[in-house]
N, CA, C and O of each residue as an XYZ file, in Angstrom:
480
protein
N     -11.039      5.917    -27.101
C      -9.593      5.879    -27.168
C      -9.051      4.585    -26.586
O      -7.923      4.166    -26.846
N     -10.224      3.759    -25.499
C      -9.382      2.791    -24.906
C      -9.353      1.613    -25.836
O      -8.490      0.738    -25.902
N     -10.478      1.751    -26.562
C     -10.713      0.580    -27.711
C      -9.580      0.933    -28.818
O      -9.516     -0.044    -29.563
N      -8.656      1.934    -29.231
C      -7.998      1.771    -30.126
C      -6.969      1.261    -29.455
O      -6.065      0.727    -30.098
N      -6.911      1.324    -28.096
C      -5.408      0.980    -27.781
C      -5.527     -0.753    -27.405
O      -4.623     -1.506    -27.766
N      -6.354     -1.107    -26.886
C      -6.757     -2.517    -27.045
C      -7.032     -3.358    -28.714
O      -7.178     -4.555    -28.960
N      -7.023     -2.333    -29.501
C      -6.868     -3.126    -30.421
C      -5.251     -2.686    -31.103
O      -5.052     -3.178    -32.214
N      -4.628     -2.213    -30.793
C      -3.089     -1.935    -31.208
C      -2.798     -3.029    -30.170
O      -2.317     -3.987    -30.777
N      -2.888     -3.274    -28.891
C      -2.274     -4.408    -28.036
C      -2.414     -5.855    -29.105
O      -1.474     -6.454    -29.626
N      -3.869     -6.166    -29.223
C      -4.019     -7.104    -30.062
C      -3.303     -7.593    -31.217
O      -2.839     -8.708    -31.454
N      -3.312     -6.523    -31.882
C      -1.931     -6.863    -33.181
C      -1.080     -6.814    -32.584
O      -0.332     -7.712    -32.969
N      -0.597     -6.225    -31.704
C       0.739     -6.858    -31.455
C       1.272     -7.823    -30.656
O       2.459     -8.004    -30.386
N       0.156     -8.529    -30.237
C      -0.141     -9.956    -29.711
C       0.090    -10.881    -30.893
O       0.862    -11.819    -31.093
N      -0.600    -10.443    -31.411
C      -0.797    -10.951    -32.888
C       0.884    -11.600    -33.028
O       1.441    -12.616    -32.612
N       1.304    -10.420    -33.837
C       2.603     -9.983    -34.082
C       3.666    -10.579    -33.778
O       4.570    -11.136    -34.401
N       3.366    -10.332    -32.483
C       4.478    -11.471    -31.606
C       4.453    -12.959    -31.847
O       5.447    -13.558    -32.256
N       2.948    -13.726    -31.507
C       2.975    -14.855    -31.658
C       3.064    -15.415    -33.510
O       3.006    -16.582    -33.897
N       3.153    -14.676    -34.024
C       3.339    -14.751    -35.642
C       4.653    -15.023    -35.712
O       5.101    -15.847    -36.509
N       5.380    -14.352    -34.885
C       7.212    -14.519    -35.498
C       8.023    -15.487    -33.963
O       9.208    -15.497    -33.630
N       7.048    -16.071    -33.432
C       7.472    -16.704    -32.401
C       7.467    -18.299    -33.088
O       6.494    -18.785    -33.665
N       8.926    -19.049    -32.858
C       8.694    -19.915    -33.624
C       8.123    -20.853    -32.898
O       7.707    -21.776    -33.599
N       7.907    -21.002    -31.582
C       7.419    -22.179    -30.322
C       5.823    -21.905    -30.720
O       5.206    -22.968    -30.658
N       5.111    -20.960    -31.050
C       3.856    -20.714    -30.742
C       3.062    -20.717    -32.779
O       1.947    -21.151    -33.069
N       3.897    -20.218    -33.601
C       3.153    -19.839    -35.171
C       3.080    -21.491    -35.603
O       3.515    -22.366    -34.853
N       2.471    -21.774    -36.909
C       1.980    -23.002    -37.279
C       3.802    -23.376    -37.734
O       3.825    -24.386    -38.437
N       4.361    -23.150    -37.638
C       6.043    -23.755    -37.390
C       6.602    -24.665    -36.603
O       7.678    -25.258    -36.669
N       5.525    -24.698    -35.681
C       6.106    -25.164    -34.821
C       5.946    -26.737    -34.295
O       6.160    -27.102    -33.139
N       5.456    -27.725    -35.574
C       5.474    -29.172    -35.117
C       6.564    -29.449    -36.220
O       6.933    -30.617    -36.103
N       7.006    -29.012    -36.919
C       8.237    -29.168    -37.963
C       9.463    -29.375    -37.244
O       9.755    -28.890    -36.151
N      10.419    -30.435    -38.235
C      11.593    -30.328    -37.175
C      12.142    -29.707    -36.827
O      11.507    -28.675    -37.043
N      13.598    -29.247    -36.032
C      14.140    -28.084    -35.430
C      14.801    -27.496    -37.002
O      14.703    -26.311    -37.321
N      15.393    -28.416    -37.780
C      16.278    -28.108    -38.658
C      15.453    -27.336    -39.926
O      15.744    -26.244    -40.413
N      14.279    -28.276    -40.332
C      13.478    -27.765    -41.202
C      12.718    -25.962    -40.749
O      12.660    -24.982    -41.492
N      12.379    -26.052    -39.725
C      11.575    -24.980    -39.283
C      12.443    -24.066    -39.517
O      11.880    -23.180    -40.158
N      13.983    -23.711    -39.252
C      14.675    -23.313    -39.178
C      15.042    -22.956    -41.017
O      14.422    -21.968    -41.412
N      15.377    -23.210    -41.420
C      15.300    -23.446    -43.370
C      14.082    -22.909    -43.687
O      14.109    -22.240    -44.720
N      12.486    -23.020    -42.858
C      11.359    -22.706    -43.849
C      11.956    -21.161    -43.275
O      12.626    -20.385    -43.955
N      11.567    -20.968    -41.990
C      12.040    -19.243    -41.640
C      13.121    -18.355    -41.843
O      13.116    -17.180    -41.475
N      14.470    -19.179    -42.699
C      15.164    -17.993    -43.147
C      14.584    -18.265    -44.848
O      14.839    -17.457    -45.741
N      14.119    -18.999    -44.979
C      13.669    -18.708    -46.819
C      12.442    -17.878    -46.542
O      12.255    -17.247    -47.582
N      11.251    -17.469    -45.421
C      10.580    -16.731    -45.586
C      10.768    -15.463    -45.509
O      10.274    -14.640    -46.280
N      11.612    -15.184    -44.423
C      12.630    -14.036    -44.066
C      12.950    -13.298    -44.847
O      12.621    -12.121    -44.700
N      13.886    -13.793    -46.236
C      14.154    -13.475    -47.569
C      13.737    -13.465    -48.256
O      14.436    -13.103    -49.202
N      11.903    -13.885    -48.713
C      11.278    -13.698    -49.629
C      10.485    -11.892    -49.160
O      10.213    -10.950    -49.904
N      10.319    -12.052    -47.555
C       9.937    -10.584    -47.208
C      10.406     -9.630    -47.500
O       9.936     -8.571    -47.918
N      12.059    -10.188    -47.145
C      13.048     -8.895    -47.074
C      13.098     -8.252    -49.287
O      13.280     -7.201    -49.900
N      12.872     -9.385    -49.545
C      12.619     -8.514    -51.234
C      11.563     -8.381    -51.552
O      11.363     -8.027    -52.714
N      10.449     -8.606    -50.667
C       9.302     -7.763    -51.152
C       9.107     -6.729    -50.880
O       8.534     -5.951    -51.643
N       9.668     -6.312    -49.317
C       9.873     -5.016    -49.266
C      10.697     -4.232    -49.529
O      10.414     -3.042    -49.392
N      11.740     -4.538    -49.905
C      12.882     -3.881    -50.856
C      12.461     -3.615    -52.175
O      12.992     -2.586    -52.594
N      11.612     -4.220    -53.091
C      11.050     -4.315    -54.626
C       9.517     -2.599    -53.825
O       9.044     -1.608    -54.382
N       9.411     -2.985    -52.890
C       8.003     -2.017    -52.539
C       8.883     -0.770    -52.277
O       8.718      0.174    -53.049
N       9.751     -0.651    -51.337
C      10.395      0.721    -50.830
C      11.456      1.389    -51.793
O      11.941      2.518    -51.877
N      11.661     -0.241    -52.736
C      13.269      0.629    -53.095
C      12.824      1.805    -53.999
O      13.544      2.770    -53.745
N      12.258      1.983    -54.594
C      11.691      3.281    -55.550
C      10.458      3.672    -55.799
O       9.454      3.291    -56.402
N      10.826      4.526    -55.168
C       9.022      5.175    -55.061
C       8.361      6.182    -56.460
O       7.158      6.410    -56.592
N       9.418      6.674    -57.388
C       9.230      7.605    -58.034
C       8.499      6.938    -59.622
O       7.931      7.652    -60.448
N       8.643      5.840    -59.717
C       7.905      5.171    -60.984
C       7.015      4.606    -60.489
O       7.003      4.380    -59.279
N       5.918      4.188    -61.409
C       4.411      3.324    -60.466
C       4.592      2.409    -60.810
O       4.481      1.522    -59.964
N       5.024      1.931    -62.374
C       5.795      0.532    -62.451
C       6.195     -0.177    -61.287
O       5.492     -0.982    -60.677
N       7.280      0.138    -61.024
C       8.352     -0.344    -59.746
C       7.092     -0.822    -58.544
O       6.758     -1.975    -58.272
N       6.521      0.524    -57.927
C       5.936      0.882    -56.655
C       4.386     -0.887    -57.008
O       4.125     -1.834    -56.267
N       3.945     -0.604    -58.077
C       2.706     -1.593    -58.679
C       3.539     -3.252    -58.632
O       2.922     -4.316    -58.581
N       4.928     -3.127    -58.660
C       5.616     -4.394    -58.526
C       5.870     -4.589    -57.505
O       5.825     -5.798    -57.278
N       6.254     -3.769    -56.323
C       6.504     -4.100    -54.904
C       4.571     -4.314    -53.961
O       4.391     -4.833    -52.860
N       3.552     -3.759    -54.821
C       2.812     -4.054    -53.740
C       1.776     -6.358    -53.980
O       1.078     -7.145    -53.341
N       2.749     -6.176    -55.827
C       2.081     -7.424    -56.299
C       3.011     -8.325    -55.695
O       2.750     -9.510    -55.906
N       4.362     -8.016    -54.769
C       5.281     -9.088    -53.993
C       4.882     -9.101    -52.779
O       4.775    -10.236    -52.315
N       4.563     -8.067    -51.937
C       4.178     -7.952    -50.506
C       3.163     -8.973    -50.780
O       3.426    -10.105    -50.375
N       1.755     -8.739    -51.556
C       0.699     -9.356    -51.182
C       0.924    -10.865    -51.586
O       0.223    -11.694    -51.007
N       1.943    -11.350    -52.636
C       2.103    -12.348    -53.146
C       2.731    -13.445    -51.600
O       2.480    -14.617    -51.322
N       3.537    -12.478    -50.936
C       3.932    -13.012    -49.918
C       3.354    -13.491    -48.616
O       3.796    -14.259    -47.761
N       1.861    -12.582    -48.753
C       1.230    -12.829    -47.568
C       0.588    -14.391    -48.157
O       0.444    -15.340    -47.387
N       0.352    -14.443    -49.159
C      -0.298    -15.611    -49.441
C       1.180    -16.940    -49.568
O       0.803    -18.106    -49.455
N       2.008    -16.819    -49.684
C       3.245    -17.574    -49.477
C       3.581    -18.257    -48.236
O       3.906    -19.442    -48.147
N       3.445    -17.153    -46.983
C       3.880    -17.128    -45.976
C       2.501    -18.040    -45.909
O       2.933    -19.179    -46.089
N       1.040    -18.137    -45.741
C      -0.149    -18.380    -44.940
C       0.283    -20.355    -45.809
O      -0.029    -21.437    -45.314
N       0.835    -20.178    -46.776
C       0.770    -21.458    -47.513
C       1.691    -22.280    -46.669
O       1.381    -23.342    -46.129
N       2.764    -21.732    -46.614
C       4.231    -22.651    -45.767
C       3.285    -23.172    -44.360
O       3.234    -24.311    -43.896
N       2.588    -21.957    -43.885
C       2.077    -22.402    -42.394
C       0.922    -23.013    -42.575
O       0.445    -23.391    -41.506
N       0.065    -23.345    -43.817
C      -1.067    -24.237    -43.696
C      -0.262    -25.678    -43.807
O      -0.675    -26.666    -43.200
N       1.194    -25.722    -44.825
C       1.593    -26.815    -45.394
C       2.251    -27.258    -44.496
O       2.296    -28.461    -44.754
N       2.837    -27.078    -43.542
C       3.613    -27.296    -42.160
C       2.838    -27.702    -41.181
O       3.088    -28.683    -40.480
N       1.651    -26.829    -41.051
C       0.455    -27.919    -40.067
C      -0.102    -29.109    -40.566
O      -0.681    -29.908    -39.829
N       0.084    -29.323    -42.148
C      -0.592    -30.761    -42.918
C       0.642    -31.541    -42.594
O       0.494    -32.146    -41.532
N       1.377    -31.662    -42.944
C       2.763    -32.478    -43.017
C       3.611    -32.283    -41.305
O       4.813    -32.434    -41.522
N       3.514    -32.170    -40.667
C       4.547    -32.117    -39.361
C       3.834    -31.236    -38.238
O       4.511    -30.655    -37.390
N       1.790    -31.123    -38.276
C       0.699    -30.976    -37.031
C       0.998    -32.836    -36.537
O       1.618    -33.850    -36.855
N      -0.048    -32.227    -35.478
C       0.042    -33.516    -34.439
C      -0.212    -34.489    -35.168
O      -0.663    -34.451    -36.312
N       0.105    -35.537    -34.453
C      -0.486    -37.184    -34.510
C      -0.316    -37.267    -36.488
O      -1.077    -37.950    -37.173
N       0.795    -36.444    -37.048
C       1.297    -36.798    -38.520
C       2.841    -37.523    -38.267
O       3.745    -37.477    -39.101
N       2.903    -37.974    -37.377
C       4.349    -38.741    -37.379
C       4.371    -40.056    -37.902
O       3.345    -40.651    -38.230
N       5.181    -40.388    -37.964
C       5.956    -41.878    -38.265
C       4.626    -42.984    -37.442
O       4.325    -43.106    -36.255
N       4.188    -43.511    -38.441
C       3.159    -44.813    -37.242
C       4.000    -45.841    -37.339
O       3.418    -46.901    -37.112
N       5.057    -45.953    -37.567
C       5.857    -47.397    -36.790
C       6.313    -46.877    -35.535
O       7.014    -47.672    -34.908
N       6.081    -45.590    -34.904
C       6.973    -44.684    -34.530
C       5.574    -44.619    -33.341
O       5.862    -44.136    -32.246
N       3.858    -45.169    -33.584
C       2.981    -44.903    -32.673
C       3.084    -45.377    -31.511
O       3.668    -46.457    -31.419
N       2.511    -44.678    -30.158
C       2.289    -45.395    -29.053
C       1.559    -46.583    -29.051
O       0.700    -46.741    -29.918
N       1.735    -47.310    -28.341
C       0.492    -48.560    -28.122
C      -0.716    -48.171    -28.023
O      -1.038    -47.211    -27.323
N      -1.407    -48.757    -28.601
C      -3.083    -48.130    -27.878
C      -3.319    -48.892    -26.702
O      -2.787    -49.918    -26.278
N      -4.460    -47.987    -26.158
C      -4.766    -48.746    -24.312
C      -5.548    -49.537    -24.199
O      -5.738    -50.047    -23.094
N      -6.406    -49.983    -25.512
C      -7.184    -51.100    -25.410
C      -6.670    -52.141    -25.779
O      -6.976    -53.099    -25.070
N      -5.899    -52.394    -26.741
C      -5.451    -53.647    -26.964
C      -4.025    -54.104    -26.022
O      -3.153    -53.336    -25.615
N      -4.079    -55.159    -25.887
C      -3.089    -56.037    -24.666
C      -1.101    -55.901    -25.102
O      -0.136    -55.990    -24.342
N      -1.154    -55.681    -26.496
C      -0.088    -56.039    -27.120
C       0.602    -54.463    -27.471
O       0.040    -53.674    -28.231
N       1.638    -54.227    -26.922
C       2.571    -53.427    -26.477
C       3.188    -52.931    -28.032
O       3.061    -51.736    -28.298
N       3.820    -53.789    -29.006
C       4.572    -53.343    -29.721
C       3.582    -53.726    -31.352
O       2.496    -54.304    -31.299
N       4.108    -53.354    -32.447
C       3.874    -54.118    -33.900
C       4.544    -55.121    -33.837
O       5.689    -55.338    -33.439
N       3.302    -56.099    -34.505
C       4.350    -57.107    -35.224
C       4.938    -56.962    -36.148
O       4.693    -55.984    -36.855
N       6.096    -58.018    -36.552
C       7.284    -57.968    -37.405
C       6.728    -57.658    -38.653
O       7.404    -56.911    -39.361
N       5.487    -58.118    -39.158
C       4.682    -57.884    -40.050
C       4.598    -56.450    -40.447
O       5.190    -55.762    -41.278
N       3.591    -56.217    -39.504
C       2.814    -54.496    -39.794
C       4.255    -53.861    -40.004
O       4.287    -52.912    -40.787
N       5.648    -54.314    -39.320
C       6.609    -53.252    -39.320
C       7.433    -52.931    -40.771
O       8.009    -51.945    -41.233
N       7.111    -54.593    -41.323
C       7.456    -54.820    -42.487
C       6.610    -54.091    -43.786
O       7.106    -53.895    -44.896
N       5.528    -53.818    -43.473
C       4.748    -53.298    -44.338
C       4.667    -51.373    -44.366
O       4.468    -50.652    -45.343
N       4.907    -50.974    -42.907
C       5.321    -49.688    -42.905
C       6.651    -49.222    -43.265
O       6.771    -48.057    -43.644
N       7.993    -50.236    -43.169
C       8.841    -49.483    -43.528
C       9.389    -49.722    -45.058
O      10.449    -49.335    -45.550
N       8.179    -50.588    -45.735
C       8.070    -50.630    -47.170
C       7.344    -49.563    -48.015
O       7.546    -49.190    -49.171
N       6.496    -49.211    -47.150
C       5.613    -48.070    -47.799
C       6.429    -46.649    -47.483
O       5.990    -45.667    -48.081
N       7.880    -46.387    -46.364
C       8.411    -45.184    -46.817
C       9.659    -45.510    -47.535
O      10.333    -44.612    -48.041
């Protein structure tokens, strides 16, 4: 019995850190964007489970709400793989990099700066 309840804690460890936006793969995105990906995911849930609950009495319907739930789990895992590729660590701006500690010279030259802010 103690192992089921340690694993109900777990999911809901889980759980928590899933809809926590400081801690889920959301969280190197900007404030504004992160904010935009989580109410468009919000609303793709909220009608998958509305398309799953709203009618239970046809299998049609019920066979369409379980092909949105699952469609969503794979939606949701995509935004948070595509959010850790594009806006995980050390993906920022490199005109935007620290100095490195081996070399003597503090900033880019006018050059390199010229060539990065041609390439965005």
């Amino acid at each position: 019995m103690y192992s089921l309840y340690k694993f109900v804690m777990y999911l809901y460890r889980i759980g928590l850190n899933l809809l926590d936006p400081n801690v889920n793969a959301l969280r190197h995105m900007p404030t504004h964007i992160r904010y935009f990906a989580s109410i468009i995911i919000a609303c793709f849930w909220c009608l998958a489970f509305g398309l799953y609950f709203g009618e239970l009495y046809y299998i049609g319907y019920n066979m369409l709400g379980h092909r949105a739930i699952i469609s969503m789990v794979f939606v949701t895992w995509s935004a948070f793989k595509t959010s850790e590729y594009f806006y995980g660590p050390g993906r920022g701006e490199h005109y935007l990099r620290q100095p490195d500690r081996s070399s003597r010279c503090d900033e880019l030259s006018d050059e390199q700066r010229e060539e990065l802010a041609k390439k965005i």
